[in-house]
N, C-alpha and C positions, 0 to 999 in steps of 0.2 A: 440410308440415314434414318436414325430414331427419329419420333416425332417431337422428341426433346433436344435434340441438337437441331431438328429445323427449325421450332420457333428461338432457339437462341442465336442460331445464324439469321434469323428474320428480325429479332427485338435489335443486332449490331448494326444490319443496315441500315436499317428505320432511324438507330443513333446515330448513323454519319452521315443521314441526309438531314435530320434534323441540325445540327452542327454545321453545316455545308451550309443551308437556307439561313442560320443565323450570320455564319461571317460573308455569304453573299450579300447579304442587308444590310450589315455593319460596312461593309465598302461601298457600295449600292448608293447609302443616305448618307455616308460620310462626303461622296462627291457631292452632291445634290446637297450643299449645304444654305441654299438660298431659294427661297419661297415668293413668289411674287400673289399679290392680291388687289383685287381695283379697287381705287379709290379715287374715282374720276381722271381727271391727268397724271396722275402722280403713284406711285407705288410704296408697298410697306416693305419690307425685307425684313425677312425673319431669320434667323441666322442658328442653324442648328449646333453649329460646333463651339467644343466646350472653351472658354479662354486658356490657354495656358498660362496667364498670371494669377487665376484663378488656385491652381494645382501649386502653386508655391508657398511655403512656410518658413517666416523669418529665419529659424534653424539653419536650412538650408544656408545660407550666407554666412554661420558661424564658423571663423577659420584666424588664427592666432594673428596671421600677417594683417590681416584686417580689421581686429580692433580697433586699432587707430583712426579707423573711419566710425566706426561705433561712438568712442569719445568725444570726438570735433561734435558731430552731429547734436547728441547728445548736451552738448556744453551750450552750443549755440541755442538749443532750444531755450534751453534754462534761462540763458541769458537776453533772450528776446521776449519769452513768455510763448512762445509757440505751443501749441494743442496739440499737434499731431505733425507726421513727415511722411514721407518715400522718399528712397532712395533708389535710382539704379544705376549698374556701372558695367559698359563693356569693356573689354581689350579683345583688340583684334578683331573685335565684332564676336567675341563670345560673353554671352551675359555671364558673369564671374560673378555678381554680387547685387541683391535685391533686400530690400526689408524695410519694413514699417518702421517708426515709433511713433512713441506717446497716443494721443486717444482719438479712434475715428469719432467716436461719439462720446465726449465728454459724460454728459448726465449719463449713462449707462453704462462707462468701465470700458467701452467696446473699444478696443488696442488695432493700431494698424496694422495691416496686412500688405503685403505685395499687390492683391489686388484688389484694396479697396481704387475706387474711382476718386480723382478730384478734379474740381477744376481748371481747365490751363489758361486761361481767359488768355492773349493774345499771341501766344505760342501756338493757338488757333489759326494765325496768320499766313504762319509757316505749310500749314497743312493746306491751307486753299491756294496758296502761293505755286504748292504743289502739281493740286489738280489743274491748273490753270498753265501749269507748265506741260504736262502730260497732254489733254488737248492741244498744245503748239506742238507739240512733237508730232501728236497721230495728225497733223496737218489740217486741225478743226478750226485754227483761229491763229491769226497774226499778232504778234507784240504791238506792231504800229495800227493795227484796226482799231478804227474812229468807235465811238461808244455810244456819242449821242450824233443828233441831227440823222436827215433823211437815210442816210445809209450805214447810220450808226447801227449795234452791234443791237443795242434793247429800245430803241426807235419805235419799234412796233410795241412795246411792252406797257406801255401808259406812258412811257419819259419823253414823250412829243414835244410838251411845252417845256421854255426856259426863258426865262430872263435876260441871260448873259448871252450872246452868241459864241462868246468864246469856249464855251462846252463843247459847242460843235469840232476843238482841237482835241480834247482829251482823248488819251488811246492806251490801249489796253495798259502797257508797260509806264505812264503816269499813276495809275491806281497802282502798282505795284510796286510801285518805288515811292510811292506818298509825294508826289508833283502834281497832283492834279490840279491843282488852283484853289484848294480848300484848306482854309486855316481854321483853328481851332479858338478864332478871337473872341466870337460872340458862343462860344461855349461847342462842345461835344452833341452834335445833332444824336447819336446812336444815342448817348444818355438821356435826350432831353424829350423823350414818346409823350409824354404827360404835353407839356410846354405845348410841342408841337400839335397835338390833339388838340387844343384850346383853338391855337390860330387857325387850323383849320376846320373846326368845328366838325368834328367826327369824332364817335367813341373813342376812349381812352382803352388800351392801348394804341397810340399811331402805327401803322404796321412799318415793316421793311420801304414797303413799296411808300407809302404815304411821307416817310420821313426823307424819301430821294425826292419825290416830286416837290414837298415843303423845300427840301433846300435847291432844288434847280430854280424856283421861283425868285431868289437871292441871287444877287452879283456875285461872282468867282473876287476871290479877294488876290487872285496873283494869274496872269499868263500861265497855263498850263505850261510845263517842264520845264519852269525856269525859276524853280522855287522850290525848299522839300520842307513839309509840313507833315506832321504825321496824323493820318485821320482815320479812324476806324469806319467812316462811312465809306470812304475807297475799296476798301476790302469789300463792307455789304453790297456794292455794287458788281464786285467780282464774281461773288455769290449769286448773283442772280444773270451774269454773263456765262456762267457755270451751266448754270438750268437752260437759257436759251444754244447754247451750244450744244450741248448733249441732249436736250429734251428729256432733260431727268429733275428730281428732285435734289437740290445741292448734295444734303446730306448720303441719299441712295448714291451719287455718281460717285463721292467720296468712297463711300464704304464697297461697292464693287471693283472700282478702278485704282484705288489707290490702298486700302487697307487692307481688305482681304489677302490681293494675289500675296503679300506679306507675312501672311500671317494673322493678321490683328483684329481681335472678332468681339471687341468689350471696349470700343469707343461710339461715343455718340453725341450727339446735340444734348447738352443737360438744360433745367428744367430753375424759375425762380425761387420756388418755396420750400420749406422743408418737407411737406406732406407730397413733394412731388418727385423726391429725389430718388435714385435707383436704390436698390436694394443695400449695394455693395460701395454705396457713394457717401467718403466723409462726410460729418455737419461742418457747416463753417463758422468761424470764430473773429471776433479783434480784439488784438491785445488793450489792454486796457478797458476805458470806457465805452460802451459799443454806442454811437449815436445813432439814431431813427429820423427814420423820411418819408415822406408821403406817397406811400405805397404805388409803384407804376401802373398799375391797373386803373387807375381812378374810382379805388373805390372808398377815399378819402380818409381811411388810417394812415398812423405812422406805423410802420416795419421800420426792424432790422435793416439795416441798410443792406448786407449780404442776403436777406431774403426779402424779396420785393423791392429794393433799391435800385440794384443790377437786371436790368429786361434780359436776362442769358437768352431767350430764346432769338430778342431781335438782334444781338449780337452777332449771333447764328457764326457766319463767314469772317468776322472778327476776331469773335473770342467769346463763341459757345460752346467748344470740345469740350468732353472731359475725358479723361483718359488713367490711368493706372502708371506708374514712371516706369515697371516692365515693358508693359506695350507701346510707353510713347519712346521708348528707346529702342524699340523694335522698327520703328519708323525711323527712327535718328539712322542706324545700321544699313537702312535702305535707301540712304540722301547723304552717307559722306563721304563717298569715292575711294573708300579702303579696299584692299581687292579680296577680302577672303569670303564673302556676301556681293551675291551682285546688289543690283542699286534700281529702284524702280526708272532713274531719269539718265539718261546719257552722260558721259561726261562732261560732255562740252555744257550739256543744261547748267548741272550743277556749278560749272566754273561759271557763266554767266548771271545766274543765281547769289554767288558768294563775292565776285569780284567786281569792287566800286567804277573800276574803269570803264566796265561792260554793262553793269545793273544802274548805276548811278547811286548816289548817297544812301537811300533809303534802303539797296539790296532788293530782291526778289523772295518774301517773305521773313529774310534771317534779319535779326536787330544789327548785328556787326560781326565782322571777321577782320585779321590784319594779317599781315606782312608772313608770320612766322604759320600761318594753314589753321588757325583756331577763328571757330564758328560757332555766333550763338544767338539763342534767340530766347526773348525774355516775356514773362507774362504777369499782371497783376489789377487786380483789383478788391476792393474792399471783399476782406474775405478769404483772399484765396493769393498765394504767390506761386510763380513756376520759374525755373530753369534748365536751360537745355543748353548743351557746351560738347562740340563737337575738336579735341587735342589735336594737335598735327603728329602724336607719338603714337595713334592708334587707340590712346582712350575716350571714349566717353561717357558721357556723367548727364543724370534728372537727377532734379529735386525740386518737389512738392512740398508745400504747404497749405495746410488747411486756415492758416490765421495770417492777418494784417498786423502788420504796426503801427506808431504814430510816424516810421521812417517812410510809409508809401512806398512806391516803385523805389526809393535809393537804399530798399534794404538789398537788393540785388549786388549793390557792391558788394557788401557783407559777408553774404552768401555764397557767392563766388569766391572769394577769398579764403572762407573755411573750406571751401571743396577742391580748389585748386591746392590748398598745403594738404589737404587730408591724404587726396588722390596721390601726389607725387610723394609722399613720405612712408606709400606702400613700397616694401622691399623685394615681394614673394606675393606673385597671383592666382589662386588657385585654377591647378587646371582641368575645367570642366567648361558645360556651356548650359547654364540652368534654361537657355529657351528652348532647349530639349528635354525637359522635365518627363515625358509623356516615358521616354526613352527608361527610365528608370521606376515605371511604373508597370506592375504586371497586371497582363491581361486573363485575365477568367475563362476566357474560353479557352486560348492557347494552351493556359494551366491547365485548365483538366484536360483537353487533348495530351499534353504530355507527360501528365501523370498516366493517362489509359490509352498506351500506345496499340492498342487489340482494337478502338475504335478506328 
């Protein structure tokens, strides 16, 4: 052999070990997609892999049969004053149709995308409803396990003292069905951090923990389970029965145990101000007048009500998600017992989850479902609106809002209404599955491997 055919037999191999060591590390860190780091009890998680809602452009959803959902949308924006949208829609459990409108960010032209983030404020409910059902399956915790008192579930967590002895009945599936004996008379404890910071004389903001112990100090206004109220403090308590079960942080047990194995790698606990919001997370908006309130922090301005109004972080296990309407329908796909995706939760879970005989009124995170297999669950607050609606014909449908009305939560009739004609008045579904978007993207390396089949 010349000594020119051996350094070019020597420069090919040297190319296909390098090549080799690249897609070995490309599979290598694609597993390894989660990073742990200390930070005392509790862990950060860093999530390397890229979203898939991310890789998606309105375009993609451009298909003649589905104008129609273009227009509805469209019309209703107009006619509400709405700022911005998401839309998404499976069949059969394959994402057929995603796409933004109108503007994530107003002052800057910035136009919605598939995966900008927004808010789901208590379509939140659904997702901890979730994790709290997954723990009863892996056999970490009982429906009928007591909460409070000596062999209560967070007993040991500060929640010792109480008022009422009758705390000592509440159990798990009360906080889940909104039975716990808490009414919303003397106003919404999650909203009222400022208030409760006063009475109990401790910086502003009250935390999670300080607004349970503030209201255990209070009479229960009804016999646990024999009354359905609906209270976002039920939920923050869940959140924190989450942590004591798992010995994680709410949000970490969420995102390994329930969103990952999924898929879904661009949900998180969002944040009150605007200087605090993700990258790829709408502004939010209210139609009309926007009023001001004295900012939750205590630090004595008025805010925007949507920024500083709303404590999103103490919400937390309520209704602090924010999510993209691709990926929170990627969750939907994983909870509604269609058979062509499995389902993170059993069968039997999700029937006792959706059905009032078994859940009782309030359901196991979903707002309602009836007679004919359709489930939904609804989310709102100043700021921000969501819905989620799971067909008994194999479709379903999110929709986001970045803006309020002066209709409050009863824009949701509304809404549902333009998405229920929009959806049934498609004739022709395209067939594709955009949550395989990756599928239709070429890889660089493979490319040049198969342009230079000699390496």
């Amino acid at each position: 052999m010349t000594q020119a055919g051996f350094f070019g037999l020597f420069e090919a191999m040297k190319q296909k070990l390098i090549i080799l060591v690249i897609l070995v590390g490309i599979f290598f860190f694609g597993e390894i997609a989660i990073t742990f780091s200390d930070r005392g009890n509790s862990f950060i998680v860093e999530d390397e892999e890229v979203a898939f809602s991310l890789k998606l452009e309105n375009a993609q959803s451009d298909f003649p049969s589905l104008e129609i959902i273009d227009r509805r949308v469209e019309h209703f924006m107009n006619h509400w004053d709405i700022t911005g949208a998401s839309v998404a829609i499976t069949k059969d459990e394959n994402l057929v149709y995603t796409k933004g409108f109108g503007s994530a960010v107003e002052e800057s032209g910035e136009s919605v995308k598939p995966g900008h983030l927004f808010r789901i404020a208590s379509v939140s409910k659904l997702v901890t409803a979730v994790a709290i059902m997954k723990l009863y399956e892996n056999g970490n915790l009982s429906l009928d396990e007591k909460v409070f008192g000596k062999d209560g579930i967070i007993y040991r967590n500060g929640f010792h003292e109480y008022k009422d002895k009758r705390v000592e009945q509440i159990e798990v599936q009360h906080l889940l069905n909104h039975t716990a004996g808490w009414s919303r008379r003397a106003g919404d404890p999650m909203f009222n951090s400022l208030y409760i910071a006063r009475k109990m004389d401790v910086p502003p903001p009250a935390s999670v923990d300080q607004i349970i112990q503030f209201t255990l100090s209070r009479k229960l206004h009804y016999e646990p389970g024999q009354r359905y109220s609906y209270s976002n403090l039920g939920y923050a308590i869940l959140g924190k029965i989450i942590e004591v079960k798992s010995g994680m942080p709410y949000e970490d047990y969420v995102m390994m145990n329930i969103l990952k194995p999924v898929g879904i790698h661009d949900m998180h606990i969002g944040r009150s101000y605007v200087h605090e919001k993700y990258p790829n997370e709408v502004n939010y908006y209210t139609a009309g007048i926007s009023r001001k309130v004295y900012d939750f922090s205590g630090s004595g301005k008025y805010v925007p009500i949507h920024y500083g109004g709303n404590p999103i972080e103490l919400l937390g296990a309520a209704g602090g998600w924010i999510a993209s309407s691709p990926e929170l329908i990627k969750l939907l796909t994983a909870l509604d017992g269609f058979p062509e995706q499995p389902d993170i939760l059993k069968p039997e879970t999700l029937t006792m989850m959706t059905n009032p005989n078994l859940s009782g009124r309030g359901l196991f995170g979903w707002r309602g479902s009836d007679k004919q297999g359709t489930w939904w669950r609804t989310g709102y607050f100043n700021g921000t609106t969501a819905l989620l609606v799971r067909q008994a014909d194999g479709i379903n449908w999110v929709i986001l809002l970045n803006t309020s009305t002066y209709k409050k939560s009863r824009i949701h009739r509304y809404l549902s209404a333009m998405m229920f004609e929009s959806v049934n008045r498609v004739n022709q579904w395209p067939d594709r599955d955009l949550f395989f978007v990756d599928r239709y993207e070429s890889n660089s390396i493979l490319t040049m491997l198969a342009k230079n089949p000699k390496l």
